[in-house]
Structures are given as C-alpha cells and as structure tokens.
N, C-alpha and C positions, 0 to 999 in steps of 0.2 A: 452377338448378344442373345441371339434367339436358341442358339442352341448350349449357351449356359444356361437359360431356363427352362431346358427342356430336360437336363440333368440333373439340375441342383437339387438338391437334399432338401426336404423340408424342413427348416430353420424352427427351431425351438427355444423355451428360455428353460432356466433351470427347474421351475415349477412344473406340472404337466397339467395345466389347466389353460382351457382352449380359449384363441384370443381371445372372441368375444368376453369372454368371463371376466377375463382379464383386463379386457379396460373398465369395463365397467367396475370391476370392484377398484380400479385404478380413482374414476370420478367419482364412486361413492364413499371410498375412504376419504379422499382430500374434501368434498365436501362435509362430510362427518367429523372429518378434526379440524376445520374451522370452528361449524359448529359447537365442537363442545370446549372450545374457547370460552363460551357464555353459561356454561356449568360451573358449579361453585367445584374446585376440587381437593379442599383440606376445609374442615369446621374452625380453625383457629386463624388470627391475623400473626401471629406469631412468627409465621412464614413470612420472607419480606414479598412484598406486591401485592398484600390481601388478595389471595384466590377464593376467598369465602362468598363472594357476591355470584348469584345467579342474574346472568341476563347482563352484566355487562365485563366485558374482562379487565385483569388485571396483571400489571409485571409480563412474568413468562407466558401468561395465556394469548396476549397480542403477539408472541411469538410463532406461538403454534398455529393464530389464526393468520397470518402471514403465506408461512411453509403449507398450509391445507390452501389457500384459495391459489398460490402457484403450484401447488400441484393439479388442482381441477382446472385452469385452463389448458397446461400442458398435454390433459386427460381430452379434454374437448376438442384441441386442434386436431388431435389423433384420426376425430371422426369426421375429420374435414369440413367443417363446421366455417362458413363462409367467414371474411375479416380475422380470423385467427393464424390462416397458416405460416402466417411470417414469423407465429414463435418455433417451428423446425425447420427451418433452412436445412438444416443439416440432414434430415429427413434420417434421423435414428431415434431411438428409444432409451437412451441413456438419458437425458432430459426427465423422464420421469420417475426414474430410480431414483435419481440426483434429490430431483424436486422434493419426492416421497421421504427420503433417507433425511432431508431438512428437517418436517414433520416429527418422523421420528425419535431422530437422536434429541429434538427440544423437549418430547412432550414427556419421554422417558427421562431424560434426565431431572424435570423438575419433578417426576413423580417421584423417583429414587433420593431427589434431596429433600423431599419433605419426610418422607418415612428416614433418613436417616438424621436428620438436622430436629424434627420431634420426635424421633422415639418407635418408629416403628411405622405397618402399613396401615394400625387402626387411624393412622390421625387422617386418612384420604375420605372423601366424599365419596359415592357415585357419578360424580363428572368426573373425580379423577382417573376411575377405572374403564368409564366411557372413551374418555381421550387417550388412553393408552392402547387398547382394544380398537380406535377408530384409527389412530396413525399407523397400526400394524399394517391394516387389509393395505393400503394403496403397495407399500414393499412387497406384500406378496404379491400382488399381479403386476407391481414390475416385473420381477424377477421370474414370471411366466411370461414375459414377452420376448422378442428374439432381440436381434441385434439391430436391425435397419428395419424402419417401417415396411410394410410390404414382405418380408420373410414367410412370413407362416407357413404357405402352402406355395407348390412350385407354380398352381395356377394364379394365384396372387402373386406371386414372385415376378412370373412372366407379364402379367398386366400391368403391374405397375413399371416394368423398366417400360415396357412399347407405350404406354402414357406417358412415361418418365422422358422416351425420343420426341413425342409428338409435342409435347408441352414446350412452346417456346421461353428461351432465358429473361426471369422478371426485367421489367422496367424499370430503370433509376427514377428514384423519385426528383423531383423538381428542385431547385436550389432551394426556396424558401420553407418547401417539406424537410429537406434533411437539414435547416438549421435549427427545424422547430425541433425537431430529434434530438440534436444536441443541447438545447436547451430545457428539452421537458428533463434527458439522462441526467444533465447536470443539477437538476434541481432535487429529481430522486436522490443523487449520489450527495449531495446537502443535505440532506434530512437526513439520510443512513450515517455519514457523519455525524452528524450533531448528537442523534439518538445514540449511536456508541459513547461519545465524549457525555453526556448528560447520565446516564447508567450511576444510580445510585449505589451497587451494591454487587459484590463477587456475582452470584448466581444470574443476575440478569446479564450481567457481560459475558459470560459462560455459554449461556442459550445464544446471546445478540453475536458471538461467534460463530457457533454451529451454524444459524439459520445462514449467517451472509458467505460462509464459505461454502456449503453445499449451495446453496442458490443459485452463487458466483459462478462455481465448477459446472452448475446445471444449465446456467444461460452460455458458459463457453462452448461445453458438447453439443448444447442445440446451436450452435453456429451465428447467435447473435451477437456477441462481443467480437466474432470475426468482420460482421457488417458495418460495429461501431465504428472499428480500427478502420473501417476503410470511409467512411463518413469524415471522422477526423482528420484524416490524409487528404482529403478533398476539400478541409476549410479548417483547417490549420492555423490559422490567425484568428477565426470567430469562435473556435473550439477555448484557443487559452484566456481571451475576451470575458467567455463565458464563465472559466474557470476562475479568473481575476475577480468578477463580481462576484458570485458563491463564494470566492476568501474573503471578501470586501461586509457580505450580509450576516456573516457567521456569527459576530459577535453581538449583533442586534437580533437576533435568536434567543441570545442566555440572559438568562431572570440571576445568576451566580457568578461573581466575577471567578470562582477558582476557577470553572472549567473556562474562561477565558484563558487563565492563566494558564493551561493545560495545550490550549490550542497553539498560543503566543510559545512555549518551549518547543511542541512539536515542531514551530515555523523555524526556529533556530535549526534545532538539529537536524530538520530537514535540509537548510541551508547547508551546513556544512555535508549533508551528506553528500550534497548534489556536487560541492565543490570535489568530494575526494573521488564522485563518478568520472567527474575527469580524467582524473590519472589512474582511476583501478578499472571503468568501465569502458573507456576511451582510448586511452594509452595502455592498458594491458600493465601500469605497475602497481606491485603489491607493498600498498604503504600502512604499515603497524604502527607508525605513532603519528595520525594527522592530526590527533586530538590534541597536541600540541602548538600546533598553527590558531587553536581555536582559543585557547590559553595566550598565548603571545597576542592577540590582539583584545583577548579583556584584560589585560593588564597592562597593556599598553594603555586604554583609554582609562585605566583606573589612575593609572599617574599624573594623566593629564586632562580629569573632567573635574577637579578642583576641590577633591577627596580629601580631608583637614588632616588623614593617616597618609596621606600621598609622601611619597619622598619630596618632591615638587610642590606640596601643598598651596602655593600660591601660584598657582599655574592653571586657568581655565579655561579650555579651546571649546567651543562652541561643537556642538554634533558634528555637523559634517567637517571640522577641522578634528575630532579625536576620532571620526570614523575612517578618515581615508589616512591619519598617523598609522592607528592599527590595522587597515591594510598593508598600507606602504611596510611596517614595523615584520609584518604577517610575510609578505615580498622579499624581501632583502633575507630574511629567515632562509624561505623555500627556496633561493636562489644558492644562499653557502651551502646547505645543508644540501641543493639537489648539484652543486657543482662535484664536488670530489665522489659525490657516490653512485650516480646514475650510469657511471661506466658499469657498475654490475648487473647481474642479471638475478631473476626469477628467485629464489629463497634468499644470498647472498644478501639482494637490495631489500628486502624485508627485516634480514634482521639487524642488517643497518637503521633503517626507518625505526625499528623497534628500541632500538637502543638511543636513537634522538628523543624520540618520546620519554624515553624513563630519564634521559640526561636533562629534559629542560623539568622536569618536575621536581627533581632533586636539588637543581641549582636555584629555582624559586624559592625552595624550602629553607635553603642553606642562606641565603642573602637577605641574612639578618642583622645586621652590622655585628655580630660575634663569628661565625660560621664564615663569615662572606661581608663583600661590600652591603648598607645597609642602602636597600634598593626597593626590594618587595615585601619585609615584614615579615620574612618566613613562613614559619605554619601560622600566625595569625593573619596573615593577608590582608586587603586594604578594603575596612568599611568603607562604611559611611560615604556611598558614592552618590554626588546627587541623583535625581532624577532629572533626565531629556529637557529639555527649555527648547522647541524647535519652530520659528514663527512668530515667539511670542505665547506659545501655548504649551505650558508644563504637563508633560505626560502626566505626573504623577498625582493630577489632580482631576477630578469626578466631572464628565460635561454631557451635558442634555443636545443631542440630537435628535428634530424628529418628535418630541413627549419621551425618545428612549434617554435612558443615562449609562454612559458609557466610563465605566471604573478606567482605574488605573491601568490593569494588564489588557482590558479592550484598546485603549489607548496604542501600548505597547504592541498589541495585536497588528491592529492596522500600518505601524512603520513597518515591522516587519513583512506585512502582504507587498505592500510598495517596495522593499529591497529585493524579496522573493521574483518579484514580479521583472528588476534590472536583472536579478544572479539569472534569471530564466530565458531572460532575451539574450542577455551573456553566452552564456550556455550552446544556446540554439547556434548564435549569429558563428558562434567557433566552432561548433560542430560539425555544419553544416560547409564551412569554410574551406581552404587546401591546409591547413594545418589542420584540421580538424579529420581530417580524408587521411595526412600523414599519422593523425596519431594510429588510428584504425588500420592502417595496414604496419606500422611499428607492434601495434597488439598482437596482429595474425601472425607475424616473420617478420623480425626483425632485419635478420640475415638477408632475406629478399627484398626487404625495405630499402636497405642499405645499400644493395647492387644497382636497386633503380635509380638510386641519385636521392634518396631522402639523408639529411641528418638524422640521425637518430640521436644521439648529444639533445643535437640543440633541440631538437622536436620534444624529447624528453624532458629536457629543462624549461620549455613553456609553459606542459602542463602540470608540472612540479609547479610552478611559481604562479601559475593563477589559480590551481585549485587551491594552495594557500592563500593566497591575497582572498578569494571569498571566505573561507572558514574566520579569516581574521576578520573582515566586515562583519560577519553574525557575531564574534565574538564579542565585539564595541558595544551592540545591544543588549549580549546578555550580560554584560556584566554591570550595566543601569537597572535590566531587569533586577536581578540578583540582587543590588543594594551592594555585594562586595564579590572578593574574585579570593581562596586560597588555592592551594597545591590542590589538596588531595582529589579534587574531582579529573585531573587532568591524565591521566595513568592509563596505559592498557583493558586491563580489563577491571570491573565495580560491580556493584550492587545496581547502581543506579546511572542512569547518565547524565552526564557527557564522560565517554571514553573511546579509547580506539576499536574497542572491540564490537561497541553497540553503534558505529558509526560504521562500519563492516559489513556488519550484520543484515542494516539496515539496506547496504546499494545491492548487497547479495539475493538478499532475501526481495527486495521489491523489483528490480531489473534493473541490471549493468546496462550500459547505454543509452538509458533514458530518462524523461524528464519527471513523469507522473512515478517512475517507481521507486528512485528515494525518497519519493514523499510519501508515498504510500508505506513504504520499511518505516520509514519514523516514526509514522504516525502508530503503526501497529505496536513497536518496538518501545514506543515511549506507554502506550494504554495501557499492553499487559502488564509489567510490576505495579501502574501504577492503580490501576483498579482492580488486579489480586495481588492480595498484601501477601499471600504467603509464596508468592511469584519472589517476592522482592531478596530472599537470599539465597534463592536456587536460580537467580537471573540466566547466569551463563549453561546453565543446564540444562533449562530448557530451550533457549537460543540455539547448541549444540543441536538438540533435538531437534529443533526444526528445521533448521540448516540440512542435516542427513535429509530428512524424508521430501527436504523439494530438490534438493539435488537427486534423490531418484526419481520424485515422480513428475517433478518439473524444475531442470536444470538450467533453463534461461532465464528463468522467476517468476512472479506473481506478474508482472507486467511484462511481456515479452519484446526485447528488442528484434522487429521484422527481420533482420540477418543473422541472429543467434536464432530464433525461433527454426530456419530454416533450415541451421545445420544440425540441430539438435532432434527434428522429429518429420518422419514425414506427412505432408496434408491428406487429411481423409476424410474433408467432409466435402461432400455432393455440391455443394455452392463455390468449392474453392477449387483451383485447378490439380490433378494429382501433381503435374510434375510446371514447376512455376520459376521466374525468375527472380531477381533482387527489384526490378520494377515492377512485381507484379502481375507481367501478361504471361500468358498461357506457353509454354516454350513448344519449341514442334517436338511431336512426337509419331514414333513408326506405329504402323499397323499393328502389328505384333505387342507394342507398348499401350493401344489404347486402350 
C-alpha cells in the first residue's frame, strides 16, 4: 500500500479547479438551488404548478428543492462533518455528481418547458435564471473532483489509505436500530410512491423521474442501497411486515379514488408479473403469451360470478369459489399447454408460448355462437360482472374507516394487497425450497442439471403451472374490477396493459429473480403511458428503448438479484468485499490479489 502511494499520479477530475474550490462551489451550488426553489420563476400561472409565488414553491420547484438539499449533504459529508459519514460508505465522489446531475436536469428542464410551452425565454422570472445558474455550479465542481475521495494529491492519497488501515470496520448497529431503518426507508419509499401516483400532469412526472432516478443511482454509488440490501437480508420477515403495512396505508393517503384505481391495476399486474418471474426469472423460460393465463382466469370468473351476459347466467360462486375456479381453470391451462411443449428449448419454446397467446385470443373472439360454440360473446365480451360481495361487505360500495372513506377501487385495493401478500409468501416459500434451488440451476444448465439427477420435464412443468395458476388468481379480480372481460386486451403486444409484452418488460426491466422488482417494473411500466398521454401510442418504443440501455448499463435490473448482480459486474466499492461469495463473506484471497 505504501508504496502505491508513493507513486500514484495525482488524481484529478475533468475540471482543473482545485479541490477546495470544488467542494465548496459543490455546497454552495446545492444550497443555492434549493434555495431558489422559493423564487418566483415565470410571471404567468399558465404553467402548471403556479411557479409565480415568491417565498414558497410550487409543482417542479419542490423538485429542485429536493435534488439541491441532497446534494448539500452529500457536499458536507465530504468535509467530514461529524453524524454525516454514513452517507459515503463507499467513499467516492460519484454521489455527488449524481446528486448534482438531479438538480440539474430538473431545474433545466422546467426552465426549457416554460419558455417552450409559453412562448419563449421572456415569459421566466429572475428566479428562473437564478435556479438555472445555481444548479449549474454544484456539476462543475463535481466534475473537478477525482474519482475516490482522498485522490487529489498523492500526499492526501497516502493519508487517507494509512487512516483508511488504521480506522477499524464500522459497528453493526443494534437490532432495534436497523429495524427503525427499515421502517423510517419504507415510509420515505411511501411518500415517493404516492407523490409519483398523485402527479397531476406530464411535466411534474417528467421532473418526479429525473430527480428519483439520479437520486437512486446517487445513493447506489454512495454504497447506501448496498447497506440496505444487507439490513434486509438480516430481517427478512419485518422488512415485508413493513412493506405489507405501507400497501395496507396507501389508500388512506388519497383524497381521489382514480389514483386508487391506478394503484389497485398496478397490484394486478404486478401480480401477474411476479407469477411469470417464476418461469422467466427462476426457471430460465422464455414465455410470450402469459398474458393469456391472465385472460383465462377473468373469464373464467366472468362466467361464473353471475354476469346476466354469462353463458351460465344463472350461476353465482361466491369469491373465493370463482377465485380458486380461475385458478384451477388457469392450472389445468398451463399444465396442457406446458406438457407437449416444454421438451423445447430457448427461442423454439417462446415461439410456442407466443402462438398460445395469440391462439387463446382468437378463440375467445370467435366463440360467439356463429364463429364458434356460444361460450364467451366474442368481441363483445361479458359485462355487467357484479361487484366482490366478500363477508358480507360489497367492494363496490363507499365505507368510512377511521373519519377516511374508502371508495370502490380502495376497496378493491386492499383485496389485492392481501392476495399480493399470499402470491409473495408463495413465491418466497418456493423459491427458497429444492424445487425452487431445481428451477435455478435448470436456468443456469439445463444439460448439467440433468446429469445431476434433476427433472427438468417435471421441474419445468411446475413452474409452468403455478406461475399460471397466480396470473389466473389476479385475473378473477380484475375482471370484478373491470366491470367486464373482451379479447382484445389479451394479445402480445398493445398500447396499453394487460399484455405479454408489458408483463416482460416489467420482470426484465425491475429484476428477474425477485420479489420487490416486478413490482417495481409494473409499477413504472403501468405510470408512464398512463400519466404521459403521448407515451400511450409510442408505448412499445419507448419500452424497447429502455430495455437497450439497462441491459448496457445495468443488465440484472433496477432491483438486482445478489447472484446475477455477481456475475454480471464486479464489486468496487470500499465497504464491500472485492472479491466475495454467494453468502456474502469475504472469500480468501493471495497476497498478490489483495
């Protein structure tokens, strides 16, 4: 060690402005674009958020004042500033670029959509050119800072590693400290929810993007969300607890039953998402039409929840008898449809699966008593499905909890948190299990799988048949929610969801192999068409696009499964081991390696 800091190069950032300078205009930028949060920055209300008030903000200005005050603590820790250093564990300076770049691309973008949305840069204030000019400086003196704190100079180089020896490895905190942790995280990660779902208008969800994805990237590089994930790991059971109640308090948050209604869709499709993580994150198979199993079990319950269009029309099964039919219905599906095709492999069984998908959409279509047995109505499909009766207590009607009133789709909300909550322990209890260990090494080598003594047939045919059997469970509710069930949402790829492509997109984009990140795909995946409307016929294009750029720049996803994360990149931050196992401990390494 001592004699790489007796060579090493003095470490620079792209700026040539010396550190000092540079943090400092690092903290006086982020303090500055808070501040000018509470400048008026256009004279017109015309702009949605009224920006016209001095002294307190509005819309996108609580955005920028947000991205300015985490960029000033990021700026503070820097100086070592007592109770702060636990926001860089990771002890680099990426964190503040990050942070900074939030600031930024918010405060510029609403400056840019008010000059083009009125007319030009006369319609700004002097806040606006304040806040544009204040979120600039902190990016410049990130980008004059080096790489790792302590670079600048090789005599700071060498001080800080022989502190960096002498400083022993932090203390775990206390069990009752890191559950208060999990519960202060999960209550922030409620509000930032809810604040996304409540976004009245394109341009606030636009900023409410920027800020939480640099934030996010900002607190990953600073080595906090690596500390999470290991908090979570260590209480496991009061982590989902917690997550339970935060689904449970969501809807007594909203003054609007639509964005209940917005939540209650997400929980569906999240549901089915998490079913097809099974077989595409777990098992390694690639299924193009699960969106089909999701259709098989809301028309299954349509026929049999006493629908006066039903074929059956005099036929009423109580919830949980038309929920576990379209399971079961869902079951018996994924078992024909995964028997004769699951002997194939990799594109082959995809475009099998794809061709079940477009087959059960067409045969709904056609099973109209002309086309086909009259079964489902064809393209008109089966209204008029009642609403839930479960208890004694009809979802479909308005009830006071608390002084709150909880509408219809709060209602509807809450059964789905309690199915969410079985499909999760479901999930987990299988995952975790020897068929769940079989499907995981079926993913990695089949071929090897096989040698060891695993079925793969059968291994495969499980998770064939219970990731349907759940998409058919979600499917029972949403077709109560829905009021009715036709064809055309059931298809590959749409404008809108439910389809196989946005039910894809969603275990891809948020993390194959786990739990929080086909909830997190759905969630994102259901928000953008539906709060940018000109999202809504370029759906699959911009999907595409982002698909591409996290497979370059993060190809295990937004939420990273710990044994894809590990093969896909290696660890480099100061708090994590370089070279590490599948449990986590430190593995040996040679001299020459260390």
């Amino acid at each position: 060690m001592t004699e790489i800091a007796k060579t090493a190069p003095a470490a620079r950032g792209l700026l040539p402005l010396p550190l000092a300078a540079a943090r400092a205009l690092i903290l006086t930028g982020g303090i500055a674009t808070a501040a000018s949060a509470f400048l008026a920055w256009t004279w017109t209300s015309e702009f949605p958020g009224d920006l016209t008030i001095n002294g307190y903000p509005g819309g996108l200005q609580w955005l920028t004042f947000t991205a300015g005050v985490l960029t000033a603590l990021f700026a503070l820790a820097t100086y070592g500033i007592k109770g702060l250093g636990w926001l860089l564990p990771a002890k680099n300076n990426a964190p503040l670029f990050l942070s900074a770049l939030a600031g930024f691309t918010v405060t510029w973008y609403a400056v840019i959509a008010i000059s083009v949305e009125l007319g030009g840069l006369v319609n700004l204030e002097p806040g606006g050119y304040i806040a544009a000019i204040a979120s600039l400086l902190p990016v410049l003196g990130a980008l004059s800072l080096p790489e790792q704190l302590g670079d600048d100079t090789k005599e700071n180089l060498k001080a800080y590693i022989t502190k960096a020896e002498k400083i022993p490895a932090p203390q775990p905190l206390a069990p009752w400290a890191e559950r208060l942790v999990i519960t202060v995280v999960t209550a922030l990660g409620l509000g930032v929810f809810t604040y996304g779902i409540d976004t009245e208008y394109g341009e606030l969800f636009i900023g409410y993007l920027l800020v939480v994805a640099f934030s996010m990237w900002a607190l990953h590089t600073a080595g906090l969300l690596d500390r999470l994930s290991r908090l979570v790991a260590h209480h496991h059971g009061f982590t989902l607890l917690m997550g339970f109640l935060a689904a449970i308090a969501f809807p007594f948050t909203q003054t609007n039953d639509h964005y209940t209604n917005i939540g209650v869709n997400i929980l569906i499709f999240a549901t089915v998402a998490l079913g097809l993580n099974i077989v595409v994150g777990l098992a390694g198979l690639l299924d193009l039409g699960y969106v089909a199993f999701l259709g098989v079990g809301a028309y299954t319950a349509a026929l049999v929840s006493g629908s006066e269009f039903s074929r059956f029309s005099g036929v009423q099964f109580p919830f949980w008898a038309s929920a576990l039919t379209g399971a079961a219905a869902s079951l018996v599906f994924g078992v024909l449809i995964g028997a004769p095709t699951l002997r194939l492999r990799g594109d082959y069984l995809a475009i099998v699966t794809l061709g079940f998908g477009e087959i059960f959409r067409i045969a709904v279509n056609n099973m109209d008593g002309d086309s086909g047995p009259d079964i489902t109505n064809g393209p008109n499909g089966i209204p008029s499905i009642p609403d839930i009766n479960l208890f004694g207590l009809n979802l479909g009607e308005s009830n006071d909890i608390g002084g709150i009133t909880l509408g219809r789709f709060a209602n509807y909300y809450l059964l789905m948190v309690v199915i969410m909550a079985i499909i999760v322990l479901v999930y987990t209890r299988a995952a975790d299990s020897r068929i769940g260990r079989s499907w995981i090494a079926i993913r990695e080598d089949e071929t090897a799988a096989t040698a060891m003594g695993i079925n793969g047939f059968r291994v495969k045919l499980i998770a064939f048949a219970l990731g349907a059997t759940l998409a058919g469970l979600a499917g029972t509710v949403f077709a109560h929610v829905t009021y009715s069930v036709v064809p055309n949402p059931y298809q590959f790829a749409g404008a809108a969801p439910p389809n196989s492509a946005f039910l894809l997109a969603a275990v891809v984009l948020g993390g194959m192999g786990t739990v929080a990140g086909p909830l997190l795909g759905a969630a994102l995946l259901y928000l953008l068409p539906e709060k940018l409307v000109f999202l809504q016929e370029k759906s699959l294009l911009a999907f595409g696009i982002a698909l591409i750029l996290l497979m370059r720049f993060r190809p295990e996803g937004v939420i990273a499964n710990r044994r894809r994360q590990l093969e896909f990149h290696e660890t480099g931050q100061t708090d994590v081991p370089d070279t590490t196992t599948l449990t986590d401990e430190p593995a040996v390494t040679t001299k020459a390696g260390a």
